[in-house]
TIKOLSE-767175 format. One record per residue (C-alpha): x, y, z; residue number from 0; residue in one letter. Coordinates in steps of 0.1 Angstrom, whole numbers, plus 5000, padded with zeros to 4 digits. Example, Ala and Ser with C-alpha at 12.3 -4.5 7.8 and 13.67 -1.06 7.14 Angstrom:
2
+------+------+------+-----+------+
|   c1 |   c2 |   c3 | pos | code |
+------+------+------+-----+------+
| 5123 | 4955 | 5078 |   0 |    a |
| 5137 | 4989 | 5071 |   1 |    s |
+------+------+------+-----+------+
This chain:
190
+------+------+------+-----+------+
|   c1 |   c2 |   c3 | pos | code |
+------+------+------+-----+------+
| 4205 | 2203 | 5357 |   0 |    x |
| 4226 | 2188 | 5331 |   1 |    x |
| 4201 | 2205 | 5299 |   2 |    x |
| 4207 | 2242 | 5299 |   3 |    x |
| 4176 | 2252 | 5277 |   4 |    x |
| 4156 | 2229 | 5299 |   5 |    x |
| 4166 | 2248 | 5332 |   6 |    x |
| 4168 | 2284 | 5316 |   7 |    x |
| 4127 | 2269 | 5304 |   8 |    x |
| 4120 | 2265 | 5338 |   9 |    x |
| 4138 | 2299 | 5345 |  10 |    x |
| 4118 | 2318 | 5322 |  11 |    x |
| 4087 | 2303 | 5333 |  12 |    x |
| 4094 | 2311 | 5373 |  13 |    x |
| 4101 | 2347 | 5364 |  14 |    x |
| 4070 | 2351 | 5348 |  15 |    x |
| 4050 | 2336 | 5374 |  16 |    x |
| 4070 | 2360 | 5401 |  17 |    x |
| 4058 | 2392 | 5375 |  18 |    x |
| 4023 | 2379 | 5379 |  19 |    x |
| 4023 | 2375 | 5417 |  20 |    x |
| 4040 | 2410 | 5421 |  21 |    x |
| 4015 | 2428 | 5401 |  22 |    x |
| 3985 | 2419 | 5420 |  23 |    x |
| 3996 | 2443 | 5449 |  24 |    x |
| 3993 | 2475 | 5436 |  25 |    x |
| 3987 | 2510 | 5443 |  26 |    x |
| 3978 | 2545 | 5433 |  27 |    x |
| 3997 | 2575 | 5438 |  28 |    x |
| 3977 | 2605 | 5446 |  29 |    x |
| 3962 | 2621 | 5418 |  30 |    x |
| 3978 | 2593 | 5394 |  31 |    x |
| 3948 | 2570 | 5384 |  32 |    x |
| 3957 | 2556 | 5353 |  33 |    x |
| 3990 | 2533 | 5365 |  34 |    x |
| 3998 | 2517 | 5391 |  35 |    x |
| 4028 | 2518 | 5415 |  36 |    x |
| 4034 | 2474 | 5412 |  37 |    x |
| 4069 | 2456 | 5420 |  38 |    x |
| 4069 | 2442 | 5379 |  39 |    x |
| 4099 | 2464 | 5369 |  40 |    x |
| 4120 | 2450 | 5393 |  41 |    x |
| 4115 | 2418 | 5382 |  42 |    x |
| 4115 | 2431 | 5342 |  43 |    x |
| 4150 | 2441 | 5362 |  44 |    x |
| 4163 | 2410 | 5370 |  45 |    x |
| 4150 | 2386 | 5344 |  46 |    x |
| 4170 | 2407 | 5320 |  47 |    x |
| 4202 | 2408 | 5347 |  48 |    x |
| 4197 | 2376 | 5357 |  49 |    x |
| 4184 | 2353 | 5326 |  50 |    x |
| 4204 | 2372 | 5298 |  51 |    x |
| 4186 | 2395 | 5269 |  52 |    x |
| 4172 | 2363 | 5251 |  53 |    x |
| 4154 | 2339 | 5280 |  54 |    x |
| 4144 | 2377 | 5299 |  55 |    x |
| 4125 | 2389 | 5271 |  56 |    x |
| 4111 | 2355 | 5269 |  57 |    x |
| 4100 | 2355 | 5307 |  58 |    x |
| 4082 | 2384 | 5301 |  59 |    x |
| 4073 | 2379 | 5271 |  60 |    x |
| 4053 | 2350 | 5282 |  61 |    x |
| 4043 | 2366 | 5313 |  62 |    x |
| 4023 | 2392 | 5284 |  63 |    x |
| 4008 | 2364 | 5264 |  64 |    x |
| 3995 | 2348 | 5298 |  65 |    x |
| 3978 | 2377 | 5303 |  66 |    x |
| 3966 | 2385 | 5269 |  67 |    x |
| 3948 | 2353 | 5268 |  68 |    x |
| 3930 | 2356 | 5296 |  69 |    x |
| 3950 | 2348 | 5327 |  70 |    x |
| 3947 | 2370 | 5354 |  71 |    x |
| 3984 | 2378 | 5360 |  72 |    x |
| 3979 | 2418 | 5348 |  73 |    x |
| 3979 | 2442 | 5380 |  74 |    x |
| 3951 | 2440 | 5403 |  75 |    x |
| 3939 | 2404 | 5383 |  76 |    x |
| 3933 | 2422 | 5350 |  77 |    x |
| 3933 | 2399 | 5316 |  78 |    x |
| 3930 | 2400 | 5281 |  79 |    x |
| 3937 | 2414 | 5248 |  80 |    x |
| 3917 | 2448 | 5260 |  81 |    x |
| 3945 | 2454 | 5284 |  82 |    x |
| 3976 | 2450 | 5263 |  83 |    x |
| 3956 | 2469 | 5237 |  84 |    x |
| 3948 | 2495 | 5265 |  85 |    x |
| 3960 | 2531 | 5270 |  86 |    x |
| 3988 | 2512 | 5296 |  87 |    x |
| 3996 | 2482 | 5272 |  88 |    x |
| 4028 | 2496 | 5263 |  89 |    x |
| 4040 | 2493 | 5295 |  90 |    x |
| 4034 | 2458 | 5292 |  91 |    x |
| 4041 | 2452 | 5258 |  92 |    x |
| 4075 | 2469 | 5265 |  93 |    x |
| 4088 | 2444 | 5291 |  94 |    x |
| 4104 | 2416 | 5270 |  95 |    x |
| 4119 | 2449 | 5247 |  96 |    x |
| 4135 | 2463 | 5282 |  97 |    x |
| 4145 | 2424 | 5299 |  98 |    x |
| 4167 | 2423 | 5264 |  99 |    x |
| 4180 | 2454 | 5263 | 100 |    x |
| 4195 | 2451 | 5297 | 101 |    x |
| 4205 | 2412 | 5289 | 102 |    x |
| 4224 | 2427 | 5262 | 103 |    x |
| 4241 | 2455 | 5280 | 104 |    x |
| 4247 | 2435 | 5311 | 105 |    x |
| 4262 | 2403 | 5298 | 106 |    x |
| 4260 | 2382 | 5332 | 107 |    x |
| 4292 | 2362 | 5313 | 108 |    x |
| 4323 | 2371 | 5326 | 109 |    x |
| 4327 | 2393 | 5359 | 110 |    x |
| 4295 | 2412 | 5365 | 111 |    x |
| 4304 | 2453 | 5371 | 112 |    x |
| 4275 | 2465 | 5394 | 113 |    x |
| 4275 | 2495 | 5375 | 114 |    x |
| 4271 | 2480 | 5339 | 115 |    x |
| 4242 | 2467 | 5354 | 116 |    x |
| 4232 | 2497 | 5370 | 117 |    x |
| 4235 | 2516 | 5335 | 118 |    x |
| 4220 | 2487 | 5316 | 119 |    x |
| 4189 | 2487 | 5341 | 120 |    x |
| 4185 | 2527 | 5335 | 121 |    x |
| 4185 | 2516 | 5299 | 122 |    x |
| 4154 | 2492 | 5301 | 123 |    x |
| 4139 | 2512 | 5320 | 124 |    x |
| 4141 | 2543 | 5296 | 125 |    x |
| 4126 | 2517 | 5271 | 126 |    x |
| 4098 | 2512 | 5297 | 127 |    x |
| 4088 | 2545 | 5297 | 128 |    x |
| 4092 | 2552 | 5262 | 129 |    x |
| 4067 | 2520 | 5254 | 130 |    x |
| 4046 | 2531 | 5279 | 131 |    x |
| 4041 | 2562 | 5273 | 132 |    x |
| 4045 | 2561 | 5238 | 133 |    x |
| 4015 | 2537 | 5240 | 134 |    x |
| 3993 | 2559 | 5258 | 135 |    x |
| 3999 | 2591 | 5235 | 136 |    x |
| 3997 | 2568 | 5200 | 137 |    x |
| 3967 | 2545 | 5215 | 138 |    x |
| 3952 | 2566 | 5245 | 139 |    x |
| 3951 | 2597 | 5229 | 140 |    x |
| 3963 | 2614 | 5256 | 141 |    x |
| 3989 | 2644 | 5255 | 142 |    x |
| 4024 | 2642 | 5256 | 143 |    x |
| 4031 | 2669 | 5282 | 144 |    x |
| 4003 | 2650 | 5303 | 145 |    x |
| 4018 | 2614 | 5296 | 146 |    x |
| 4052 | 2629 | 5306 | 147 |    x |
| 4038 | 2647 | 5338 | 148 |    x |
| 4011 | 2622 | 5348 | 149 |    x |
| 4022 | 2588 | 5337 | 150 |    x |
| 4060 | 2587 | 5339 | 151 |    x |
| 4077 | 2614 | 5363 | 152 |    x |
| 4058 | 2606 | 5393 | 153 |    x |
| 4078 | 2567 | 5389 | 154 |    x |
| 4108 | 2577 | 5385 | 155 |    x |
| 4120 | 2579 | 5425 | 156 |    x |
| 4104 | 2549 | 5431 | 157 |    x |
| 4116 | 2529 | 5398 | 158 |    x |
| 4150 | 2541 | 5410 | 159 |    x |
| 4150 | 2526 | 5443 | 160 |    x |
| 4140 | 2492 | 5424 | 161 |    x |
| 4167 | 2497 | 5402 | 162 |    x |
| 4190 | 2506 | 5435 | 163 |    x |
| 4179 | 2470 | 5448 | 164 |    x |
| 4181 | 2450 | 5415 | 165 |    x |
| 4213 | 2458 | 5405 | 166 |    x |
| 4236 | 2448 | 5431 | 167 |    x |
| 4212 | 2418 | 5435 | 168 |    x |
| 4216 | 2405 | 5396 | 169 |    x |
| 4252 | 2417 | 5401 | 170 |    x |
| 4261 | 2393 | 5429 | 171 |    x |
| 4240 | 2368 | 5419 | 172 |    x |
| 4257 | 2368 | 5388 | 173 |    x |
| 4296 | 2369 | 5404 | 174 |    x |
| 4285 | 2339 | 5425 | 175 |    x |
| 4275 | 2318 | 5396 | 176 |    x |
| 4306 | 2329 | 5379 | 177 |    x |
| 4327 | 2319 | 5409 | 178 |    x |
| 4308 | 2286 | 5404 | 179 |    x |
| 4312 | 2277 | 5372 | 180 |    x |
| 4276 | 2280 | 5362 | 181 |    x |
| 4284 | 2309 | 5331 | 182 |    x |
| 4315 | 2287 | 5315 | 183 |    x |
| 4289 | 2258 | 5309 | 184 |    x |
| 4260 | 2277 | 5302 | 185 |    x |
| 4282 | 2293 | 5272 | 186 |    x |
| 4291 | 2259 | 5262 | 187 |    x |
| 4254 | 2250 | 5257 | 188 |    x |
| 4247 | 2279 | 5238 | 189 |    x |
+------+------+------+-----+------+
């Protein structure tokens, strides 16, 4: 595809529809209620290793405002303004912050170090959990010791094994479309 902002459009757009179909499976953890375990942060993950910090946040970004107007694309088919403005909106409203963050500090330009990615991927991550439970003490009124103990330790292990896959996955993606060519012409276009 000869337009680069028409293809990384179309990129955008196909990561936000991959957030939306990974969210609808979901599951609680024992004793965890309030969030659930979905497959979103790994693709929060790779929009930002993959599409760069500006077209990640703006796949997620648009993968919020789909939901926040009424699509059901939220986890378990949720919609609206009600959910983003919801005790666990910050976790939603902190994905384009996190796909940028780790656009920024994993530049897919150049050769792609798996772990620069890795470290940029804890990063948006750490944003994650900062939004989210940020959100939930500001908005939710809940505790911080509880929001610590209830709504972001018991994902670390398993955000960490998304993380394990995403990483080397956005890193040789990346290395592959350096080898052909694709980042030397994207960088042109910019």
């Amino acid at each position: 595809m000869r337009n680069p902002n028409l293809r990384n459009m179309i990129l955008a757009a196909l990561f936000a529809a991959l957030t939306a179909v990974v969210a609808q499976y979901r599951f609680f953890l024992p004793g965890v209620p309030n969030v659930p375990v979905t497959l979103q942060v790994l693709v929060v993950f790779l929009a930002g290793g993959l599409l760069g910090p500006a077209w990640g946040a703006a796949a997620m970004g648009l993968y919020v405002l789909l939901g926040a107007i009424g699509l059901p694309v939220f986890a378990g088919g949720k919609a609206g303004f009600q959910v983003v403005l919801g005790p666990t909106g910050g976790y939603l409203i902190s994905y384009p912050l996190a796909a940028a963050v780790i656009g920024l500090l994993a530049p897919a330009y150049g050769a792609p170090r798996l772990w620069r990615t890795g470290l940029a991927m804890a990063a948006g991550l750490g944003v994650i959990y900062l939004g989210g439970g940020g959100w939930a003490v500001l908005v939710g009124g809940n505790a911080l010791g509880a929001v610590v103990s209830g709504w972001v330790l018991p994902f670390v292990p398993m955000d960490l094994a998304k993380l394990a896959l995403a990483a080397p996955l956005a890193t040789a993606v990346n290395r592959a479309l350096v080898a052909q060519g694709y980042w030397q012409v994207r960088r042109r276009a910019a």
